[in-house]
DRENGU-708977 format. One record per residue (C-alpha): residue in three letters; residue number from 1; x, y, z. Coordinates in steps of 0.2 Angstrom, whole numbers. Example, Ala and Ser with C-alpha at 12.3 -4.5 7.8 and 13.67 -1.06 7.14 Angstrom:
{rec 'ALA'; 1; {62; -22; 39}}
{rec 'SER'; 2; {68; -5; 36}}
END
This chain:
{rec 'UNK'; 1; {0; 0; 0}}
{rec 'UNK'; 2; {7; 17; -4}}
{rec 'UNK'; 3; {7; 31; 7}}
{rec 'UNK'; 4; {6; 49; 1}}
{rec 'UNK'; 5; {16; 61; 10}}
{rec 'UNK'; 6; {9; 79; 7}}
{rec 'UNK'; 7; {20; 92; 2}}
{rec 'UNK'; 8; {14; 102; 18}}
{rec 'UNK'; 9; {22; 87; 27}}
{rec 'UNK'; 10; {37; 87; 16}}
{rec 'UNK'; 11; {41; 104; 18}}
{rec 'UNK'; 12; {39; 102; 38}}
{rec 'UNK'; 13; {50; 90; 38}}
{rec 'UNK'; 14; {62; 97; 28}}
{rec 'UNK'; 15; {62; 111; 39}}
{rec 'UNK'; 16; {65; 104; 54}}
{rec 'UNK'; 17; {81; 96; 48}}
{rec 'UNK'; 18; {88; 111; 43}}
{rec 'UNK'; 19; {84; 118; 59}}
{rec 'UNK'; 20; {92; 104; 68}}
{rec 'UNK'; 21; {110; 107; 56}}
{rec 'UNK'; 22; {108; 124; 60}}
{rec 'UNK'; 23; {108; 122; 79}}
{rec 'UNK'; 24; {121; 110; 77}}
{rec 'UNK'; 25; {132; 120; 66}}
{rec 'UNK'; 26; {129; 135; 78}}
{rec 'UNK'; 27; {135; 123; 95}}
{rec 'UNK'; 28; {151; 118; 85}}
{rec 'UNK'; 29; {155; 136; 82}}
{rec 'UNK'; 30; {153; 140; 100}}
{rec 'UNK'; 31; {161; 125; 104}}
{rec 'UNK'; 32; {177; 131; 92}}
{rec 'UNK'; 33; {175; 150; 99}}
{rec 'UNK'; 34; {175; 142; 115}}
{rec 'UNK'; 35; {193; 130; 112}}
{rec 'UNK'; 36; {201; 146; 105}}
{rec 'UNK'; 37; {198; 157; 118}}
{rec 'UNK'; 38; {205; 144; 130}}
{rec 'UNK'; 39; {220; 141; 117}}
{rec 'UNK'; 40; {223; 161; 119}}
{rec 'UNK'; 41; {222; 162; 137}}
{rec 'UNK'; 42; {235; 148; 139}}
{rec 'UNK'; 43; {247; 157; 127}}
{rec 'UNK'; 44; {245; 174; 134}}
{rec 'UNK'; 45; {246; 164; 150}}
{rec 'UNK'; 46; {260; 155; 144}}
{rec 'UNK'; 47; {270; 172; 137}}
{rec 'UNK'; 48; {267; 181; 155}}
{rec 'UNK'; 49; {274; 165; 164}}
{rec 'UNK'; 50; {289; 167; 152}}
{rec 'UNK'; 51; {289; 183; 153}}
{rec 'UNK'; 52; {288; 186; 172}}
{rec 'UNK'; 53; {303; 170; 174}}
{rec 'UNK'; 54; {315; 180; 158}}
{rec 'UNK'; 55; {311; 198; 171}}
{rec 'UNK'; 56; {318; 188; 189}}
{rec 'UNK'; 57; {330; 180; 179}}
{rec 'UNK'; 58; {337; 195; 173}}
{rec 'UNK'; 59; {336; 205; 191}}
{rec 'UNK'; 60; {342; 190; 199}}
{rec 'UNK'; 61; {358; 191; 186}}
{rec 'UNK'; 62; {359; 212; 187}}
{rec 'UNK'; 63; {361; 207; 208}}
{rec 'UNK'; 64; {374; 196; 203}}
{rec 'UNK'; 65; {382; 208; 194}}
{rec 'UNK'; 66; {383; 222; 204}}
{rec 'UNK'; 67; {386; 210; 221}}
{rec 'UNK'; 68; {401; 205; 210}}
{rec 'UNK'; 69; {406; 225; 208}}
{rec 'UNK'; 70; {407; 228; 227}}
{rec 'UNK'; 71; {420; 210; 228}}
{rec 'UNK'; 72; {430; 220; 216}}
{rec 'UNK'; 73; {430; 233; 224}}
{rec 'UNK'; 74; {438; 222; 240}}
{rec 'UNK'; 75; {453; 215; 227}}
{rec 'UNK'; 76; {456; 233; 222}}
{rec 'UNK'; 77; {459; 240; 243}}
{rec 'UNK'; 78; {469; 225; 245}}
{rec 'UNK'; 79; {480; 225; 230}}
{rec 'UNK'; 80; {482; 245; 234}}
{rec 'UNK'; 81; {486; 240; 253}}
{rec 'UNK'; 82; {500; 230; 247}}
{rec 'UNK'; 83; {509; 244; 240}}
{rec 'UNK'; 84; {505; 259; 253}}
{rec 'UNK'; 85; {493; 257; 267}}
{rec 'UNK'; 86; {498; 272; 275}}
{rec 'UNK'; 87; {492; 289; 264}}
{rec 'UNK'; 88; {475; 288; 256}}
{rec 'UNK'; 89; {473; 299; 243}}
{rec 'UNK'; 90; {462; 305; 225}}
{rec 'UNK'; 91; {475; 298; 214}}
{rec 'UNK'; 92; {474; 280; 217}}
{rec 'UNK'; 93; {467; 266; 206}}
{rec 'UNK'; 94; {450; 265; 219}}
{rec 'UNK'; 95; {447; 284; 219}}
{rec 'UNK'; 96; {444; 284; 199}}
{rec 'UNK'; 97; {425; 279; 195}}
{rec 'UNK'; 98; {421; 264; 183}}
{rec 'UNK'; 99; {410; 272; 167}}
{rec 'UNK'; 100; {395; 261; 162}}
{rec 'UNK'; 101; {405; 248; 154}}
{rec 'UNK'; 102; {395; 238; 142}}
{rec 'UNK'; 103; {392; 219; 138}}
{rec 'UNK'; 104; {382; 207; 131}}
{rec 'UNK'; 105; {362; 212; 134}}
{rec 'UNK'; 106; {368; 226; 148}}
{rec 'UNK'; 107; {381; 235; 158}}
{rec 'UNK'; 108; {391; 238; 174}}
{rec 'UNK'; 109; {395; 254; 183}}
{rec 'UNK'; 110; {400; 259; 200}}
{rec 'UNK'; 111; {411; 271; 212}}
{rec 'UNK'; 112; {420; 271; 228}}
{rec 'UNK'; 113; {419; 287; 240}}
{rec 'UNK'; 114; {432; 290; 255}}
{rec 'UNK'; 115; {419; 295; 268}}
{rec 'UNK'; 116; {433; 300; 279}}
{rec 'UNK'; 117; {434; 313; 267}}
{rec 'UNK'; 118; {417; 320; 275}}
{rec 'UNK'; 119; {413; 325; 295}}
{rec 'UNK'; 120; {411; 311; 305}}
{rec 'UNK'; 121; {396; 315; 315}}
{rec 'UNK'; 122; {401; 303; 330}}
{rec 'UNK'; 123; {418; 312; 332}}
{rec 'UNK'; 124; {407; 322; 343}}
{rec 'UNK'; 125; {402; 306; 355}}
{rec 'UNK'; 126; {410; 308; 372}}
{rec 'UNK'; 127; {422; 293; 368}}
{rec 'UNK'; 128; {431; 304; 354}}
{rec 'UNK'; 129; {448; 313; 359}}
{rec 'UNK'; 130; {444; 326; 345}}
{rec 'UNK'; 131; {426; 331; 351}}
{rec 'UNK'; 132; {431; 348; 355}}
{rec 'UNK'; 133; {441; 351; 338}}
{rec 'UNK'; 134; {428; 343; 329}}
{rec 'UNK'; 135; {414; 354; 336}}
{rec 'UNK'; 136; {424; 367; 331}}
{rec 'UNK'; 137; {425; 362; 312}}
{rec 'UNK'; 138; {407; 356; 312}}
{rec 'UNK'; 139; {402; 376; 318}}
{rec 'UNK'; 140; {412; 383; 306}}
{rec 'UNK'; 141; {404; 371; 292}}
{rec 'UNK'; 142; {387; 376; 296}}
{rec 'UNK'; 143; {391; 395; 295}}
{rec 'UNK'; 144; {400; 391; 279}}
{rec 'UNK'; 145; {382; 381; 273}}
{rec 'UNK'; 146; {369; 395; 283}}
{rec 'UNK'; 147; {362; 382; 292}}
{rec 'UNK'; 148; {349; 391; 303}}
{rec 'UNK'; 149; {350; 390; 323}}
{rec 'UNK'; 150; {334; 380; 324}}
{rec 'UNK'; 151; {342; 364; 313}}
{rec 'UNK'; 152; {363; 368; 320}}
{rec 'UNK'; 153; {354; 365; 340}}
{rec 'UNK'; 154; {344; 349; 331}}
{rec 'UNK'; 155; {361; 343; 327}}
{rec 'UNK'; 156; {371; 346; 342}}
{rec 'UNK'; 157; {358; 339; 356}}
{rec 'UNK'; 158; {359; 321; 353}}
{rec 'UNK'; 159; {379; 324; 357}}
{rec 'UNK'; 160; {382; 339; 369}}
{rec 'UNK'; 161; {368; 337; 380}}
{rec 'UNK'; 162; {381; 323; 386}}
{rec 'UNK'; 163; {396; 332; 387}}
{rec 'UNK'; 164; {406; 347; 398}}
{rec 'UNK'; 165; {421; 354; 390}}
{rec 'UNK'; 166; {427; 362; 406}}
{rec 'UNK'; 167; {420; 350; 417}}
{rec 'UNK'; 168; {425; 334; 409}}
{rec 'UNK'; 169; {417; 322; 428}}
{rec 'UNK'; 170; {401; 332; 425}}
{rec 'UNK'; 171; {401; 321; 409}}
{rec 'UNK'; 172; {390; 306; 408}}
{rec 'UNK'; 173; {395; 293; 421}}
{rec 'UNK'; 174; {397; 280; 407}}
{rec 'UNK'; 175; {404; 289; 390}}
{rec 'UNK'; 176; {399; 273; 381}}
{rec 'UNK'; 177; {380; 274; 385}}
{rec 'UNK'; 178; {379; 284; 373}}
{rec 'UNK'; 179; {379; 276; 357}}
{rec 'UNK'; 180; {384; 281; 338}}
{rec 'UNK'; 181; {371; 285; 327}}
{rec 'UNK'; 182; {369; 274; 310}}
{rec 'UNK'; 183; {359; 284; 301}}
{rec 'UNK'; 184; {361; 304; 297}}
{rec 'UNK'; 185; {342; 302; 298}}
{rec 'UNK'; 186; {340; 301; 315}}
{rec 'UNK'; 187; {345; 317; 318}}
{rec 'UNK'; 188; {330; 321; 312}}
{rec 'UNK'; 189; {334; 337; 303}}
{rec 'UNK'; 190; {321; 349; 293}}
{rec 'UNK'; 191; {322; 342; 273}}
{rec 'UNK'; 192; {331; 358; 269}}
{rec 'UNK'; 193; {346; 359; 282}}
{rec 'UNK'; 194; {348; 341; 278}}
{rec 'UNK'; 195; {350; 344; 260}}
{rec 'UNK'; 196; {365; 354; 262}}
{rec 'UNK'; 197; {372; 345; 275}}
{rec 'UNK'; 198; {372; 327; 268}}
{rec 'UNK'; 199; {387; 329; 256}}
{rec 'UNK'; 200; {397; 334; 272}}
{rec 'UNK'; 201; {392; 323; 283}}
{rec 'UNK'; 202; {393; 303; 289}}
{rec 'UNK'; 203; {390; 293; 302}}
{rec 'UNK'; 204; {404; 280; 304}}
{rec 'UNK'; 205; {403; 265; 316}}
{rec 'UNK'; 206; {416; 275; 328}}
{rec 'UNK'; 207; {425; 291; 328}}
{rec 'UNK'; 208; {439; 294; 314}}
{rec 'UNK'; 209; {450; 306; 308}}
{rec 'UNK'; 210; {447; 317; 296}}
{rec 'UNK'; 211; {457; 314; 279}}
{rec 'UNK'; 212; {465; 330; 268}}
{rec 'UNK'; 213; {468; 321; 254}}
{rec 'UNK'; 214; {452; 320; 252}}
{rec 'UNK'; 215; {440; 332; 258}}
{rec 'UNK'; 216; {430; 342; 248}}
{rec 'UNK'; 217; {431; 359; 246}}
{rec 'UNK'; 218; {419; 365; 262}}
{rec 'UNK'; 219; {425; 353; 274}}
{rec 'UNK'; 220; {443; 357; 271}}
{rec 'UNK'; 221; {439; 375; 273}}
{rec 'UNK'; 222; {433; 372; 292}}
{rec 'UNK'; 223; {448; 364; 296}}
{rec 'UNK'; 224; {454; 382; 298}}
{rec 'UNK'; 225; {449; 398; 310}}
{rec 'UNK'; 226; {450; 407; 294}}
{rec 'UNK'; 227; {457; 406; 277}}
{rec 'UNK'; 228; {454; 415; 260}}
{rec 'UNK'; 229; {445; 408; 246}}
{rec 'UNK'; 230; {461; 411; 236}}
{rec 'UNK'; 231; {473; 402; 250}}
{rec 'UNK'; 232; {459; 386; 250}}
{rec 'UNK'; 233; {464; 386; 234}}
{rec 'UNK'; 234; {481; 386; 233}}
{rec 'UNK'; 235; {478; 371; 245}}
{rec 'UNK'; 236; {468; 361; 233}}
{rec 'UNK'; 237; {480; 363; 218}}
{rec 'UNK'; 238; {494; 359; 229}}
{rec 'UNK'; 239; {486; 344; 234}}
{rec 'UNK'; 240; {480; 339; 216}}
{rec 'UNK'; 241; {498; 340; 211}}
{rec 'UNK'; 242; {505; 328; 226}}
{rec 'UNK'; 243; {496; 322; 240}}
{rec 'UNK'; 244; {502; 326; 257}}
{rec 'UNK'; 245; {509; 311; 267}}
{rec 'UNK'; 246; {510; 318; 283}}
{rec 'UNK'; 247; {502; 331; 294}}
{rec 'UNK'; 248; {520; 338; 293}}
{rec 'UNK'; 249; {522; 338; 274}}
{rec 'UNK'; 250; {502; 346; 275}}
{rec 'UNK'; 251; {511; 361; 287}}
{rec 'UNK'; 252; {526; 364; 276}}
{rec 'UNK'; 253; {513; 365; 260}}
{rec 'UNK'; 254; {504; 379; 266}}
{rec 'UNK'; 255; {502; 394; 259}}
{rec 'UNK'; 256; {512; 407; 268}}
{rec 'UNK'; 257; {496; 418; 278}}
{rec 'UNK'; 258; {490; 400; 284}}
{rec 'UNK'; 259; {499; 397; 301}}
{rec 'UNK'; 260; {488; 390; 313}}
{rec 'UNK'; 261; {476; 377; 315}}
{rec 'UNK'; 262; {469; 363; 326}}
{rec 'UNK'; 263; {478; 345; 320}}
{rec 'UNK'; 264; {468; 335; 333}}
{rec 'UNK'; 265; {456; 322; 322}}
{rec 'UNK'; 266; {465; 327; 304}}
{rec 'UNK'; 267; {477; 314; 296}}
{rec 'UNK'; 268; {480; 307; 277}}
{rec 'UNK'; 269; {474; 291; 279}}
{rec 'UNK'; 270; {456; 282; 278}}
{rec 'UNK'; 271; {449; 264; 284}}
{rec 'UNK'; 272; {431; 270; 278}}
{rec 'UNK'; 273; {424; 268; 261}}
{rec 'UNK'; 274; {407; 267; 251}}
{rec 'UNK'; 275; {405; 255; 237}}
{rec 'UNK'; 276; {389; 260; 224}}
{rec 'UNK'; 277; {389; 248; 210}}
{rec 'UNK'; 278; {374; 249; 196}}
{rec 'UNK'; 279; {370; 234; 185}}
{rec 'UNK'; 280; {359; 231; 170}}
{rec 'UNK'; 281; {354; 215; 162}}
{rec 'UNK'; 282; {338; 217; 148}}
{rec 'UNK'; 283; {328; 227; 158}}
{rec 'UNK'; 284; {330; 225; 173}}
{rec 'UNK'; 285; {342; 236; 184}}
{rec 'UNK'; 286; {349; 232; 201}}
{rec 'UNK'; 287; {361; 242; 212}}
{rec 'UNK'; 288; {373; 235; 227}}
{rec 'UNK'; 289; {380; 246; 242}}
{rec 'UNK'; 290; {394; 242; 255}}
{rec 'UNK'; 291; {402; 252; 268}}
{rec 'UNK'; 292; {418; 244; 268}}
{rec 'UNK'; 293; {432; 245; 283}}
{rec 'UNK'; 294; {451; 243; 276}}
{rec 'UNK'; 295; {464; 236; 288}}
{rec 'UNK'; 296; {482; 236; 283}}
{rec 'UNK'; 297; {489; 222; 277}}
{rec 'UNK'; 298; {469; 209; 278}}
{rec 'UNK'; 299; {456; 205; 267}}
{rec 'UNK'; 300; {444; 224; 268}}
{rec 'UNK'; 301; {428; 220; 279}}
{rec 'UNK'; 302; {410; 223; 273}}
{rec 'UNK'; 303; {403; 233; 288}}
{rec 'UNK'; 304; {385; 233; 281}}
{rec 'UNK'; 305; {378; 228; 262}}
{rec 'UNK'; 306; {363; 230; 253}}
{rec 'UNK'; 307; {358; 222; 235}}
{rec 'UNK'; 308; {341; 230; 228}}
END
């Protein structure tokens, strides 16, 4: 028996396939949208991961690099000790700074600084022998730098409130209770007197003497009662000529109208440095810092060290 299928029903039919393909082709397109997206978020995911490990990578090989300045810098004071560990001065191999010097995907730079060539600020601590010279110098720098009164009292009461010139037992009953400071912050300075003092000053682990060779310009100059502009620099170009290697030779150096001054805490040689190293590897950039203590004749000590 034949059955007769109306073309109403066929078209029905026919319909509803196509709809069926349709919905289907549109669930494998979500499905292929959906595969792609994931396939993009692991890439990106993938490229960031890379990305984040190549960035600690390189900083972890820029700290390497600039850790590895501040050892060189150790060989250097310990190959100049083994020639002349007496006189400290600007024309030796560690005074001269190392200029960015490239290699391959970066570079390496860095710089040593005599901080005995700047005011100790704990040469004022009861303990020091030079405390009253070196208040002295430390007035005439801050008249030279127009501190105010109001930041020069700042500076001096951590220190003299401890101490009596002319009544040395009035002193604190136990000198070494009072203790160095570390940090110039703690002095806690207004922003501007700080400013201008923090070229000239440090604060060393104990009290030191004051190096000629290499003071700068101001602190130099307080080292006398009073002295021309014109004789300070008479005193510079002798001593960028040939250092002096001796308090003695200093003396005989001297311009003729400059007689007199204190000698207590001054010398020509240093223990103290500051090592700045800078490193690049790619991007990334890392710098290493190390206040250094040189003894004749040993391996120089790392008194503190930072690697950022």
């Amino acid at each position: 028996m034949k059955t007769t299928i109306s073309a109403t029903m066929k078209r029905t039919v026919k319909k509803h396939i196509l709809s069926h393909r349709g919905g289907a082709l549109i669930v494998a397109m979500l499905v292929a949208a959906l595969a792609a997206a994931v396939a993009v978020t692991l890439i990106v995911g993938e490229q960031r991961w890379l990305s984040s490990v190549e960035t600690q990578r390189d900083h972890a090989q820029a700290q390497a690099l600039a850790d590895a300045g501040v050892r060189m810098a150790r060989h250097i004071f310990f190959q100049d000790m083994q020639h002349d560990s007496t006189v400290v001065h600007l024309k030796e191999s560690w005074a001269f700074p190392l200029p960015p010097t490239p290699f391959e995907n970066g570079f390496v730079e860095g710089r040593i600084i005599d901080l005995q060539g700047r005011f100790n600020i704990n040469n004022l601590l009861p303990t020091s022998g030079t405390k009253r010279a070196d208040v002295e110098r430390l007035n005439r720098l801050i008249l030279q730098l127009e501190i105010n009164s109001s930041a020069q009292q700042a500076l001096f009461s951590y220190y003299l409130a401890a101490i009596d010139f002319d009544n040395p037992s009035a002193s604190l009953a136990n000198p070494s209770a009072l203790p160095p400071l570390f940090d110039l912050s703690d002095l806690a300075l207004p922003a501007a007197a700080m400013s201008k003092l923090a070229p000239h000053l440090v604060a060393l682990p104990e009290p030191t003497s004051l190096n000629i060779n290499t003071a700068e310009r101001n602190t130099l100059k307080a080292v006398f009662a009073n002295i021309s502009d014109d004789d300070l620099n008479k005193i510079l170009a002798e001593r960028d000529n040939r250092p002096f290697f001796s308090l003695a030779d200093f003396r005989r150096r001297l311009p003729p109208d400059v007689r007199t001054f204190n000698e207590e805490g001054l010398g020509v040689n240093s223990r103290y440095f500051l090592v700045t190293v800078r490193a690049r590897q790619g991007d990334a950039r890392a710098q290493a810092q190390a206040l250094l203590r040189r003894d004749a004749k040993r391996w120089p000590e790392i008194v503190w060290k930072t690697v950022e």
